[in-house]
C-alpha positions in Angstrom: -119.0 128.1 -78.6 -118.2 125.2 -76.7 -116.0 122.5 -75.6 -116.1 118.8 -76.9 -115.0 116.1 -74.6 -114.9 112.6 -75.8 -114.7 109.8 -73.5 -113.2 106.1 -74.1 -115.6 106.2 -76.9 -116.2 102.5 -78.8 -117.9 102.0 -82.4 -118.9 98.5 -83.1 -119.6 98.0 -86.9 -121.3 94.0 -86.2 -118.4 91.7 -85.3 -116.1 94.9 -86.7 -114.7 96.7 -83.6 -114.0 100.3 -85.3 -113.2 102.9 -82.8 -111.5 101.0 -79.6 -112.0 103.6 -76.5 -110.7 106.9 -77.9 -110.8 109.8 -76.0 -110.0 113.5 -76.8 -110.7 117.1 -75.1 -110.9 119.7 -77.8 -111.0 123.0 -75.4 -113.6 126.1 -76.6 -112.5 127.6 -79.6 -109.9 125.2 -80.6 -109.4 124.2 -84.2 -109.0 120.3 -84.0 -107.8 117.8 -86.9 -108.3 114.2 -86.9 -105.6 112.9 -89.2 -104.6 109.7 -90.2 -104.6 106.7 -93.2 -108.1 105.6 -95.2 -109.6 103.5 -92.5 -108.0 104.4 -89.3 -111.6 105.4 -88.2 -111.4 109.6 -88.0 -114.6 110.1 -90.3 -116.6 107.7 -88.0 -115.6 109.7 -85.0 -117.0 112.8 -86.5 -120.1 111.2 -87.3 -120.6 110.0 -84.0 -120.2 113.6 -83.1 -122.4 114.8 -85.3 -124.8 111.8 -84.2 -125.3 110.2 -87.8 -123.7 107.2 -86.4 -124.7 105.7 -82.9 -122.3 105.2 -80.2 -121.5 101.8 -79.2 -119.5 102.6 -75.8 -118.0 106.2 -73.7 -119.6 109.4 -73.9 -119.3 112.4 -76.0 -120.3 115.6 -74.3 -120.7 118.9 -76.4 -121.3 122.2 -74.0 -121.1 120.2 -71.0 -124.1 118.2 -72.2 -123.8 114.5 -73.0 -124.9 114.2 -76.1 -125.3 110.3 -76.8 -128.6 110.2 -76.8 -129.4 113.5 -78.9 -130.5 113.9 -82.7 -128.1 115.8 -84.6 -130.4 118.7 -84.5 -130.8 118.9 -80.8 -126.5 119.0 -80.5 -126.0 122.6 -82.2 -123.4 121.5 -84.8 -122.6 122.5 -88.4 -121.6 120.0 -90.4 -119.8 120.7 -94.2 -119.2 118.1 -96.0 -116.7 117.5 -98.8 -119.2 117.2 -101.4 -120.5 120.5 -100.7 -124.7 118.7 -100.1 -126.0 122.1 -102.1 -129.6 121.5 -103.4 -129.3 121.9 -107.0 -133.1 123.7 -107.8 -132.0 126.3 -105.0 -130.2 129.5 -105.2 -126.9 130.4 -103.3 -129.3 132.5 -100.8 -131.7 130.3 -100.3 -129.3 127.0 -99.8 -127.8 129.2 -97.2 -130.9 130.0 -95.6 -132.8 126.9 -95.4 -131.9 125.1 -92.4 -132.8 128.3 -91.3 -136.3 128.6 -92.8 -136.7 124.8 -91.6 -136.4 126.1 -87.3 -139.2 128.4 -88.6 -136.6 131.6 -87.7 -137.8 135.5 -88.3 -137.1 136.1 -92.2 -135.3 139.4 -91.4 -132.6 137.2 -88.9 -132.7 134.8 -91.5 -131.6 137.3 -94.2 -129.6 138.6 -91.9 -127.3 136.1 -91.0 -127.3 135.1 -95.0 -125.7 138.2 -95.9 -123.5 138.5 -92.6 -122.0 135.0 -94.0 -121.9 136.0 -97.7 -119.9 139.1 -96.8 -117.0 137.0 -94.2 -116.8 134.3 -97.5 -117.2 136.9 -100.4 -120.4 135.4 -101.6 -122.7 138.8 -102.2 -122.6 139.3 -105.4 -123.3 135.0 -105.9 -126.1 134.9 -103.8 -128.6 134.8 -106.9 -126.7 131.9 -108.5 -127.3 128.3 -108.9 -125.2 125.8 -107.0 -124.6 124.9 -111.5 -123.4 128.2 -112.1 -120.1 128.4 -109.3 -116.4 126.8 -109.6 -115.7 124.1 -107.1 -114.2 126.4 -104.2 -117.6 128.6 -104.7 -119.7 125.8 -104.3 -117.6 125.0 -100.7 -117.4 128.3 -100.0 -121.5 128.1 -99.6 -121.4 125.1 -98.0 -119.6 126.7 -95.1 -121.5 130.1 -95.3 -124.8 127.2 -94.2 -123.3 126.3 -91.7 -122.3 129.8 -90.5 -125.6 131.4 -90.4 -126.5 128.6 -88.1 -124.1 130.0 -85.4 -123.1 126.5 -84.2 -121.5 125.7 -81.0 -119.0 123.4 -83.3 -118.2 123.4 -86.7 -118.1 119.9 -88.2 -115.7 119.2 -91.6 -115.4 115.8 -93.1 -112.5 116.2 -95.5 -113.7 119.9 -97.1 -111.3 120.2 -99.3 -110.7 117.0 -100.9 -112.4 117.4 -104.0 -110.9 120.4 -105.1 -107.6 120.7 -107.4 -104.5 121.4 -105.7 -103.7 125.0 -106.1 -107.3 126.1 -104.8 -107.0 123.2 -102.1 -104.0 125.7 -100.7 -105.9 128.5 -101.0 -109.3 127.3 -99.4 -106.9 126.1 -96.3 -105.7 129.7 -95.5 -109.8 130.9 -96.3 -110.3 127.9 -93.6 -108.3 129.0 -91.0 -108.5 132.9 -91.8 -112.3 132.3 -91.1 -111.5 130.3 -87.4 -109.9 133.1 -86.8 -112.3 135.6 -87.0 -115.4 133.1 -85.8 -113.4 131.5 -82.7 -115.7 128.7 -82.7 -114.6 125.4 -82.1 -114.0 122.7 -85.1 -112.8 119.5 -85.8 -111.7 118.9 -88.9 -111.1 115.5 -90.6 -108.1 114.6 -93.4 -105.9 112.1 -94.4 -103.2 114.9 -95.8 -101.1 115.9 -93.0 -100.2 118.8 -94.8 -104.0 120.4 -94.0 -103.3 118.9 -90.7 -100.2 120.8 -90.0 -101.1 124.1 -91.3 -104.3 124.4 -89.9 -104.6 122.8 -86.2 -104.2 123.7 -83.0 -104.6 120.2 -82.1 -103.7 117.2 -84.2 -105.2 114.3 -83.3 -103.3 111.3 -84.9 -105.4 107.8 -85.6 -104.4 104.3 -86.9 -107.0 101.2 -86.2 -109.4 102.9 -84.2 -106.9 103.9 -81.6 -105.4 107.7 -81.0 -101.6 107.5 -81.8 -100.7 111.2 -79.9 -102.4 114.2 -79.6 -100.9 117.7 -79.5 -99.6 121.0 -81.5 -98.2 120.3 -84.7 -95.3 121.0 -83.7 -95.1 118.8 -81.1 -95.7 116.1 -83.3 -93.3 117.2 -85.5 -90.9 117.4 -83.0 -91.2 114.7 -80.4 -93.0 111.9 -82.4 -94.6 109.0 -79.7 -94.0 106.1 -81.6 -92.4 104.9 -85.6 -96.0 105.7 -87.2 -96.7 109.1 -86.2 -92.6 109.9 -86.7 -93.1 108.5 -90.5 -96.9 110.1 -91.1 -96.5 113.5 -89.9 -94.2 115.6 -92.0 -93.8 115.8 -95.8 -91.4 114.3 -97.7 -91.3 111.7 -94.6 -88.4 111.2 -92.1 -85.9 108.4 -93.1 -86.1 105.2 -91.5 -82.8 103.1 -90.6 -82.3 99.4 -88.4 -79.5 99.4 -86.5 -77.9 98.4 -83.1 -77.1 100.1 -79.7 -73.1 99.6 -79.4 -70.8 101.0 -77.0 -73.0 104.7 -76.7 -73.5 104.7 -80.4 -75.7 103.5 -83.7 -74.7 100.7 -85.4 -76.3 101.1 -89.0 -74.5 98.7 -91.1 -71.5 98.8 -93.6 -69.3 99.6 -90.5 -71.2 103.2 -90.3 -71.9 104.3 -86.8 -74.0 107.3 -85.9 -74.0 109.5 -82.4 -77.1 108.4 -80.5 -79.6 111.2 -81.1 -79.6 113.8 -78.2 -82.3 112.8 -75.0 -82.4 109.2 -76.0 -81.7 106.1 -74.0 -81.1 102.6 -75.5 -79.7 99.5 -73.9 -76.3 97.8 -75.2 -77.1 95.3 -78.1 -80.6 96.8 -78.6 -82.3 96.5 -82.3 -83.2 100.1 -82.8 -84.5 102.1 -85.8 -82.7 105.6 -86.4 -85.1 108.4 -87.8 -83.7 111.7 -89.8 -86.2 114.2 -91.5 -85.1 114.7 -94.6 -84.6 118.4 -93.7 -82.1 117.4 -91.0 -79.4 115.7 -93.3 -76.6 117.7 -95.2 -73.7 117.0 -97.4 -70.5 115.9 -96.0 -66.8 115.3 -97.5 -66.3 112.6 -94.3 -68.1 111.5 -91.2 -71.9 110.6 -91.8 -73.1 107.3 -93.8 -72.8 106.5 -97.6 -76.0 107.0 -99.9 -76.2 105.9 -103.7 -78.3 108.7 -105.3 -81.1 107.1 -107.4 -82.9 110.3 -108.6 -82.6 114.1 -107.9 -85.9 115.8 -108.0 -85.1 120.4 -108.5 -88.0 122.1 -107.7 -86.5 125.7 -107.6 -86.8 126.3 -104.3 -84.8 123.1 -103.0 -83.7 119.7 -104.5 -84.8 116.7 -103.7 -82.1 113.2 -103.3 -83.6 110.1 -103.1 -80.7 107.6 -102.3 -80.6 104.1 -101.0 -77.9 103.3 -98.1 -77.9 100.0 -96.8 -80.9 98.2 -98.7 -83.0 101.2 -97.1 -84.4 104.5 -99.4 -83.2 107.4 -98.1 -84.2 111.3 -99.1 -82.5 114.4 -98.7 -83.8 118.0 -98.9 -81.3 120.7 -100.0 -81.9 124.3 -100.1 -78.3 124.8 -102.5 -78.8 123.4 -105.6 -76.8 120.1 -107.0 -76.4 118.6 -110.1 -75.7 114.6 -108.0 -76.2 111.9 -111.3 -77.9 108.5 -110.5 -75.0 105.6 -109.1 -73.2 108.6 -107.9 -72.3 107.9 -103.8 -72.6 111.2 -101.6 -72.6 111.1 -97.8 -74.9 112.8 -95.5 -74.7 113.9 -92.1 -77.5 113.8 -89.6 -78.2 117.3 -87.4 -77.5 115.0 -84.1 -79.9 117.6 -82.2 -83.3 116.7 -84.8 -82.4 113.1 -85.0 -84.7 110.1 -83.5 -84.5 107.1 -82.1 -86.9 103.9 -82.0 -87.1 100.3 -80.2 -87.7 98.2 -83.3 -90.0 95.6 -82.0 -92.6 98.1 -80.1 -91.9 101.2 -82.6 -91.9 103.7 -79.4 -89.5 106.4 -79.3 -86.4 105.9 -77.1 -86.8 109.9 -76.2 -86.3 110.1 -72.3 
Protein backbone atom coordinates (compact mmCIF):
# COMPACT_ATOMS: atom_id res chain seq x y z
CA UNK A 1 0.00 0.00 0.00
CA UNK A 2 0.88 3.40 -0.36
CA UNK A 3 0.19 7.00 -0.36
CA UNK A 4 -0.60 9.19 -3.55
CA UNK A 5 0.39 12.77 -3.42
CA UNK A 6 -0.47 14.95 -6.35
CA UNK A 7 1.11 18.13 -6.80
CA UNK A 8 -0.26 21.42 -8.77
CA UNK A 9 -0.51 18.96 -11.54
CA UNK A 10 -1.22 20.69 -15.26
CA UNK A 11 -2.53 18.65 -18.48
CA UNK A 12 -2.25 20.48 -21.63
CA UNK A 13 -4.32 18.89 -24.45
CA UNK A 14 -2.48 21.34 -27.56
CA UNK A 15 -3.91 24.88 -27.05
CA UNK A 16 -6.56 22.89 -24.55
CA UNK A 17 -5.51 23.66 -20.95
CA UNK A 18 -7.33 20.45 -19.23
CA UNK A 19 -6.20 20.02 -15.69
CA UNK A 20 -5.12 23.60 -14.26
CA UNK A 21 -2.71 22.79 -11.13
CA UNK A 22 -4.76 20.33 -9.09
CA UNK A 23 -3.40 18.89 -6.17
CA UNK A 24 -4.62 16.08 -3.77
CA UNK A 25 -3.11 13.83 -0.92
CA UNK A 26 -4.89 10.57 -0.82
CA UNK A 27 -3.28 9.07 2.64
CA UNK A 28 -2.43 4.96 2.60
CA UNK A 29 -5.27 2.94 2.53
CA UNK A 30 -7.78 5.58 1.72
CA UNK A 31 -10.60 4.98 -0.66
CA UNK A 32 -10.67 8.22 -2.85
CA UNK A 33 -13.47 9.36 -5.53
CA UNK A 34 -12.98 11.91 -8.15
CA UNK A 35 -16.45 13.09 -8.90
CA UNK A 36 -17.72 15.57 -11.02
CA UNK A 37 -19.78 16.51 -14.60
CA UNK A 38 -18.61 14.75 -18.28
CA UNK A 39 -15.57 16.84 -18.92
CA UNK A 40 -14.52 18.36 -15.69
CA UNK A 41 -11.22 16.43 -16.23
CA UNK A 42 -11.36 13.36 -13.32
CA UNK A 43 -10.65 10.45 -15.90
CA UNK A 44 -7.57 12.34 -17.25
CA UNK A 45 -6.27 12.67 -13.69
CA UNK A 46 -6.45 9.02 -13.30
CA UNK A 47 -4.72 8.35 -16.39
CA UNK A 48 -2.01 10.54 -15.50
CA UNK A 49 -1.79 8.42 -12.47
CA UNK A 50 -1.74 5.49 -14.13
CA UNK A 51 0.79 7.06 -16.69
CA UNK A 52 -1.32 6.49 -19.97
CA UNK A 53 -1.37 10.12 -20.31
CA UNK A 54 1.87 12.33 -19.86
CA UNK A 55 2.02 15.13 -17.40
CA UNK A 56 2.23 18.50 -18.66
CA UNK A 57 3.16 20.35 -15.24
CA UNK A 58 3.47 19.22 -10.96
CA UNK A 59 4.35 15.97 -9.84
CA UNK A 60 2.61 12.90 -8.87
CA UNK A 61 4.31 10.74 -6.31
CA UNK A 62 3.08 7.10 -5.59
CA UNK A 63 5.04 5.43 -2.44
CA UNK A 64 7.10 8.36 -1.93
CA UNK A 65 8.50 7.96 -5.47
CA UNK A 66 7.81 10.55 -8.08
CA UNK A 67 6.47 8.88 -10.63
CA UNK A 68 6.38 11.31 -13.82
CA UNK A 69 8.72 9.81 -15.52
CA UNK A 70 7.79 5.99 -14.92
CA UNK A 71 5.88 3.54 -17.39
CA UNK A 72 2.70 2.31 -15.99
CA UNK A 73 4.37 -0.92 -15.29
CA UNK A 74 7.16 0.37 -13.21
CA UNK A 75 4.32 2.48 -10.74
CA UNK A 76 2.67 -0.74 -9.14
CA UNK A 77 -0.95 0.12 -9.94
CA UNK A 78 -4.00 -1.87 -10.91
CA UNK A 79 -6.12 -0.43 -13.14
CA UNK A 80 -10.06 -1.77 -13.87
CA UNK A 81 -11.64 -0.33 -16.29
CA UNK A 82 -15.37 0.08 -16.98
CA UNK A 83 -15.34 -2.02 -19.90
CA UNK A 84 -14.09 -4.86 -17.96
CA UNK A 85 -10.62 -5.24 -21.02
CA UNK A 86 -11.17 -9.21 -20.58
CA UNK A 87 -9.44 -11.13 -23.55
CA UNK A 88 -12.25 -12.92 -25.20
CA UNK A 89 -10.12 -16.38 -26.43
CA UNK A 90 -9.02 -16.60 -22.59
CA UNK A 91 -10.62 -18.26 -19.72
CA UNK A 92 -11.67 -16.51 -16.33
CA UNK A 93 -8.25 -18.15 -14.84
CA UNK A 94 -6.15 -17.40 -17.26
CA UNK A 95 -7.40 -13.53 -17.82
CA UNK A 96 -6.69 -13.37 -14.18
CA UNK A 97 -3.37 -14.71 -14.31
CA UNK A 98 -1.83 -13.16 -17.27
CA UNK A 99 -0.23 -10.03 -16.26
CA UNK A 100 1.01 -12.35 -14.04
CA UNK A 101 2.42 -14.94 -16.44
CA UNK A 102 3.68 -11.72 -18.44
CA UNK A 103 6.40 -10.64 -15.05
CA UNK A 104 7.48 -14.26 -15.68
CA UNK A 105 6.16 -15.04 -11.83
CA UNK A 106 6.46 -18.81 -10.23
CA UNK A 107 3.20 -20.79 -11.71
CA UNK A 108 2.39 -22.06 -8.17
CA UNK A 109 2.28 -17.96 -6.77
CA UNK A 110 0.63 -17.36 -9.89
CA UNK A 111 -2.16 -19.94 -9.22
CA UNK A 112 -2.07 -18.99 -6.05
CA UNK A 113 -2.94 -15.63 -5.96
CA UNK A 114 -5.73 -16.60 -8.85
CA UNK A 115 -7.58 -18.62 -6.48
CA UNK A 116 -6.93 -16.34 -3.33
CA UNK A 117 -8.87 -13.59 -5.61
CA UNK A 118 -11.48 -15.89 -7.01
CA UNK A 119 -12.41 -16.97 -3.45
CA UNK A 120 -12.62 -12.76 -1.86
CA UNK A 121 -14.99 -12.12 -5.34
CA UNK A 122 -16.74 -15.64 -5.47
CA UNK A 123 -15.33 -16.53 -8.77
CA UNK A 124 -14.19 -20.45 -8.04
CA UNK A 125 -16.53 -22.24 -9.51
CA UNK A 126 -16.18 -19.50 -12.94
CA UNK A 127 -12.76 -19.81 -13.32
CA UNK A 128 -13.15 -22.29 -16.40
CA UNK A 129 -15.51 -19.95 -18.18
CA UNK A 130 -15.21 -17.62 -21.03
CA UNK A 131 -15.28 -13.95 -20.56
CA UNK A 132 -18.81 -14.91 -23.32
CA UNK A 133 -20.20 -17.21 -20.89
CA UNK A 134 -20.64 -14.51 -17.57
CA UNK A 135 -23.40 -11.68 -16.85
CA UNK A 136 -22.06 -8.20 -16.80
CA UNK A 137 -21.24 -7.91 -12.90
CA UNK A 138 -19.26 -11.44 -13.47
CA UNK A 139 -17.36 -10.15 -16.17
CA UNK A 140 -16.34 -6.91 -13.57
CA UNK A 141 -16.08 -8.93 -10.96
CA UNK A 142 -12.86 -10.61 -13.04
CA UNK A 143 -11.73 -7.57 -14.00
CA UNK A 144 -11.05 -6.62 -10.40
CA UNK A 145 -9.87 -10.22 -9.26
CA UNK A 146 -6.65 -9.07 -12.24
CA UNK A 147 -6.04 -6.59 -10.66
CA UNK A 148 -5.97 -8.20 -7.19
CA UNK A 149 -3.61 -10.98 -7.85
CA UNK A 150 -1.24 -8.23 -8.77
CA UNK A 151 -1.10 -6.95 -5.11
CA UNK A 152 -0.86 -3.28 -6.21
CA UNK A 153 0.26 -0.47 -4.14
CA UNK A 154 -3.11 1.43 -5.70
CA UNK A 155 -6.12 0.31 -7.14
CA UNK A 156 -7.09 2.37 -10.20
CA UNK A 157 -11.11 2.51 -11.32
CA UNK A 158 -12.27 4.58 -14.21
CA UNK A 159 -16.01 4.51 -13.76
CA UNK A 160 -16.40 0.42 -12.93
CA UNK A 161 -19.69 0.33 -12.73
CA UNK A 162 -21.13 2.41 -15.35
CA UNK A 163 -22.04 -0.13 -17.72
CA UNK A 164 -24.01 -2.18 -15.56
CA UNK A 165 -28.00 -1.87 -15.00
CA UNK A 166 -29.04 -0.22 -11.94
CA UNK A 167 -30.00 -2.72 -9.48
CA UNK A 168 -26.58 -4.65 -9.89
CA UNK A 169 -24.80 -1.09 -10.08
CA UNK A 170 -26.10 -1.05 -6.15
CA UNK A 171 -25.01 -4.16 -5.47
CA UNK A 172 -21.46 -4.13 -7.09
CA UNK A 173 -20.90 -0.69 -4.91
CA UNK A 174 -21.37 -2.49 -1.48
CA UNK A 175 -19.00 -5.68 -3.32
CA UNK A 176 -16.65 -2.49 -3.96
CA UNK A 177 -16.38 -1.22 -0.75
CA UNK A 178 -16.87 -4.62 1.11
CA UNK A 179 -13.69 -5.59 -0.78
CA UNK A 180 -11.63 -2.06 0.38
CA UNK A 181 -12.37 -3.14 3.37
CA UNK A 182 -10.86 -6.32 3.68
CA UNK A 183 -7.76 -5.31 1.13
CA UNK A 184 -6.98 -1.80 2.89
CA UNK A 185 -5.21 -0.73 -0.19
CA UNK A 186 -5.46 2.54 -1.42
CA UNK A 187 -7.90 3.49 -4.49
CA UNK A 188 -9.19 6.23 -6.39
CA UNK A 189 -12.05 5.77 -7.94
CA UNK A 190 -13.55 7.89 -10.81
CA UNK A 191 -17.63 8.77 -11.43
CA UNK A 192 -19.81 11.23 -12.42
CA UNK A 193 -22.88 9.71 -10.02
CA UNK A 194 -22.45 11.30 -6.74
CA UNK A 195 -24.45 8.69 -5.39
CA UNK A 196 -21.21 6.01 -5.92
CA UNK A 197 -19.35 8.95 -4.70
CA UNK A 198 -21.19 9.30 -1.37
CA UNK A 199 -21.57 5.80 -0.43
CA UNK A 200 -18.25 4.74 -1.10
CA UNK A 201 -15.47 7.39 -0.25
CA UNK A 202 -13.49 8.31 2.37
CA UNK A 203 -12.50 11.21 0.38
CA UNK A 204 -14.49 12.97 -2.34
CA UNK A 205 -12.64 14.84 -4.42
CA UNK A 206 -15.03 17.36 -6.34
CA UNK A 207 -13.95 18.66 -10.02
CA UNK A 208 -15.48 21.24 -12.56
CA UNK A 209 -12.98 22.66 -15.49
CA UNK A 210 -9.91 21.09 -14.52
CA UNK A 211 -9.96 22.71 -11.08
CA UNK A 212 -10.75 20.83 -7.57
CA UNK A 213 -14.01 22.37 -6.15
CA UNK A 214 -13.42 20.95 -2.23
CA UNK A 215 -12.11 17.90 -0.96
CA UNK A 216 -13.22 16.01 2.16
CA UNK A 217 -15.67 13.24 3.84
CA UNK A 218 -18.84 12.95 2.30
CA UNK A 219 -20.30 14.26 4.77
CA UNK A 220 -18.53 17.25 4.93
CA UNK A 221 -19.48 18.01 1.58
CA UNK A 222 -22.83 17.33 2.39
CA UNK A 223 -22.82 19.42 5.06
CA UNK A 224 -20.63 22.46 4.66
CA UNK A 225 -20.64 22.83 0.81
CA UNK A 226 -17.56 25.52 -0.40
CA UNK A 227 -19.20 27.10 -3.07
CA UNK A 228 -23.14 27.02 -5.25
CA UNK A 229 -21.68 24.03 -7.46
CA UNK A 230 -20.62 21.50 -5.05
CA UNK A 231 -23.95 22.61 -2.69
CA UNK A 232 -26.11 21.77 -6.02
CA UNK A 233 -23.96 18.48 -7.27
CA UNK A 234 -23.48 16.68 -4.19
CA UNK A 235 -26.61 15.18 -2.79
CA UNK A 236 -29.58 13.48 -4.59
CA UNK A 237 -32.62 14.94 -5.39
CA UNK A 238 -30.38 18.35 -5.33
CA UNK A 239 -30.72 21.25 -2.74
CA UNK A 240 -33.14 24.12 -3.87
CA UNK A 241 -31.80 27.16 -5.14
CA UNK A 242 -33.45 30.68 -4.30
CA UNK A 243 -32.16 34.70 -5.17
CA UNK A 244 -32.83 36.87 -2.66
CA UNK A 245 -31.51 39.92 -0.58
CA UNK A 246 -29.80 40.50 2.78
CA UNK A 247 -32.43 42.95 4.65
CA UNK A 248 -32.45 43.97 8.12
CA UNK A 249 -30.75 40.37 9.59
CA UNK A 250 -33.06 38.41 7.30
CA UNK A 251 -33.68 36.83 3.43
CA UNK A 252 -35.53 38.69 1.26
CA UNK A 253 -36.87 36.02 -1.39
CA UNK A 254 -39.59 37.70 -3.14
CA UNK A 255 -43.42 37.93 -2.94
CA UNK A 256 -42.87 39.78 0.44
CA UNK A 257 -41.55 36.27 1.91
CA UNK A 258 -38.57 36.59 4.25
CA UNK A 259 -36.61 33.74 5.62
CA UNK A 260 -34.20 33.65 9.00
CA UNK A 261 -30.62 33.89 7.80
CA UNK A 262 -29.30 30.26 7.97
CA UNK A 263 -27.43 29.64 11.27
CA UNK A 264 -23.23 30.52 11.05
CA UNK A 265 -23.72 32.77 8.01
CA UNK A 266 -22.71 36.39 7.57
CA UNK A 267 -24.05 38.63 4.69
CA UNK A 268 -23.82 42.38 4.27
CA UNK A 269 -27.14 44.71 4.27
CA UNK A 270 -28.45 44.89 0.58
CA UNK A 271 -26.37 41.90 -0.53
CA UNK A 272 -27.77 39.71 -3.66
CA UNK A 273 -27.61 36.30 -2.06
CA UNK A 274 -28.87 32.79 -3.12
CA UNK A 275 -30.62 30.72 -0.31
CA UNK A 276 -30.00 26.86 -0.42
CA UNK A 277 -32.45 24.10 1.28
CA UNK A 278 -32.01 20.31 0.70
CA UNK A 279 -35.00 18.96 -0.16
CA UNK A 280 -34.80 16.89 3.01
CA UNK A 281 -34.68 20.01 5.10
CA UNK A 282 -38.15 21.55 4.16
CA UNK A 283 -41.55 20.51 5.87
CA UNK A 284 -45.13 21.43 5.62
CA UNK A 285 -46.46 24.33 7.34
CA UNK A 286 -50.10 25.91 8.02
CA UNK A 287 -48.08 29.63 8.30
CA UNK A 288 -44.62 30.96 8.37
CA UNK A 289 -42.27 29.57 5.55
CA UNK A 290 -42.72 30.67 1.69
CA UNK A 291 -45.59 29.68 -0.80
CA UNK A 292 -44.90 26.81 -3.43
CA UNK A 293 -47.36 25.81 -6.35
CA UNK A 294 -47.09 22.01 -6.49
CA UNK A 295 -46.44 20.93 -10.21
CA UNK A 296 -46.12 17.12 -9.77
CA UNK A 297 -46.04 14.69 -6.73
CA UNK A 298 -43.77 11.81 -7.35
CA UNK A 299 -44.89 8.45 -4.24
CA UNK A 300 -42.28 6.16 -4.13
CA UNK A 301 -43.44 4.14 -1.00
CA UNK A 302 -40.91 5.09 1.06
CA UNK A 303 -41.34 9.00 0.80
CA UNK A 304 -43.07 11.48 -1.75
CA UNK A 305 -41.58 13.61 -3.80
CA UNK A 306 -43.17 17.66 -4.44
CA UNK A 307 -41.77 19.40 -7.11
CA UNK A 308 -43.25 23.03 -6.86
CA UNK A 309 -42.24 26.34 -8.31
CA UNK A 310 -42.18 29.44 -5.82
CA UNK A 311 -41.11 32.60 -7.21
CA UNK A 312 -40.23 31.69 -11.04
CA UNK A 313 -37.71 29.13 -9.30
CA UNK A 314 -38.47 25.00 -9.11
CA UNK A 315 -38.55 23.88 -5.90
CA UNK A 316 -38.62 20.00 -4.43
CA UNK A 317 -39.67 18.63 -1.28
CA UNK A 318 -39.00 15.20 0.25
CA UNK A 319 -41.59 13.85 2.65
CA UNK A 320 -41.38 10.73 4.64
CA UNK A 321 -45.66 11.00 5.45
CA UNK A 322 -47.46 10.41 2.58
CA UNK A 323 -49.71 13.26 0.67
CA UNK A 324 -52.12 13.21 -1.82
CA UNK A 325 -51.06 17.49 -2.91
CA UNK A 326 -52.88 17.88 -6.75
CA UNK A 327 -50.97 20.00 -9.37
CA UNK A 328 -52.02 24.20 -9.02
CA UNK A 329 -52.51 23.29 -5.47
CA UNK A 330 -50.34 26.13 -3.14
CA UNK A 331 -48.64 24.44 0.09
CA UNK A 332 -46.04 26.21 2.17
CA UNK A 333 -42.84 24.90 3.34
CA UNK A 334 -40.65 25.70 6.06
CA UNK A 335 -36.84 25.51 5.99
CA UNK A 336 -35.00 23.50 9.14
CA UNK A 337 -33.08 27.06 9.82
CA UNK A 338 -30.13 24.84 11.32
CA UNK A 339 -29.47 22.75 7.57
CA UNK A 340 -30.11 25.80 5.49
CA UNK A 341 -27.34 27.68 3.31
CA UNK A 342 -26.43 30.66 2.15
CA UNK A 343 -24.52 31.99 -1.05
CA UNK A 344 -22.97 35.43 -2.49
CA UNK A 345 -24.66 35.42 -5.88
CA UNK A 346 -21.99 36.86 -8.07
CA UNK A 347 -18.96 34.53 -6.68
CA UNK A 348 -21.25 31.43 -5.74
CA UNK A 349 -19.16 30.97 -2.31
CA UNK A 350 -20.90 30.05 0.76
CA UNK A 351 -21.51 32.92 3.21
CA UNK A 352 -20.75 30.10 6.08
CA UNK A 353 -18.41 31.89 8.74
Amino acid sequence: MASVHIRDVQKYFGGAHIIRGVSIDIPDGEFAVLVGPSGCGKSTLLRMIAGLEEISGGTIEIGGKVVNDMQPKERDIAMVFQNYALYPHMKVRDNMAFSMLLAKRPKSEVNERVMKAAGILGLTELLDRYPRQLSGGQRQRVAMGRAIVRDPQVFLFDEPLSNLDAKLRVAMRTELKELHQRLKTTSVYVTHDQIEAMTMADLIVVMRDGLVEQRGGPLELYDRPANLFVAGFIGSPAMNFVAGKVRRGVVEVGDGVTLPMPRGTNGEEGQSVIFGARPEHLSLSNGGGFPATVVVVEPTGADTQVFAKFNGAEVTAVFRERHDFRSGETIRLVPDHERTHLFDAQSGKSLRT
